[in-house]
C-alpha positions, 0 to 999 in steps of 0.5 A: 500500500502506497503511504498517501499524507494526511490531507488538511480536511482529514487534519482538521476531522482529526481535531474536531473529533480529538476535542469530541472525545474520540481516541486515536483508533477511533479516528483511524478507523473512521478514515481508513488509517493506521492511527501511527499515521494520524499520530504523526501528524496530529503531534507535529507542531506546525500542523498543530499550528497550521490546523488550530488556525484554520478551525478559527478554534 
């Protein structure tokens, strides 16, 4: 399987169901990912930056 980046949409479902309570496994299965995937990219700091600001949070 070709490994494909978290798209910006998919960064920001990822936040707003992170604030919703749903854990990474979860979220995972939700968008057909390995949660290591969304880990990585849920923990970098630029992307955390970068989403937070477009979800005007």
């Amino acid at each position: 399987m070709a490994y494909r980046h978290v798209s910006e949409e998919e960064r920001k479902q990822i936040y707003r169901w992170k604030h919703d309570g749903y854990n990474m496994r979860k979220i995972g299965e939700l968008l057909n990912r390995h949660r290591s995937t969304l880990q990585k990219s849920a923990s970098s700091p630029i992307a955390t930056a970068l989403c937070l600001i477009s979800l005007s949070c």
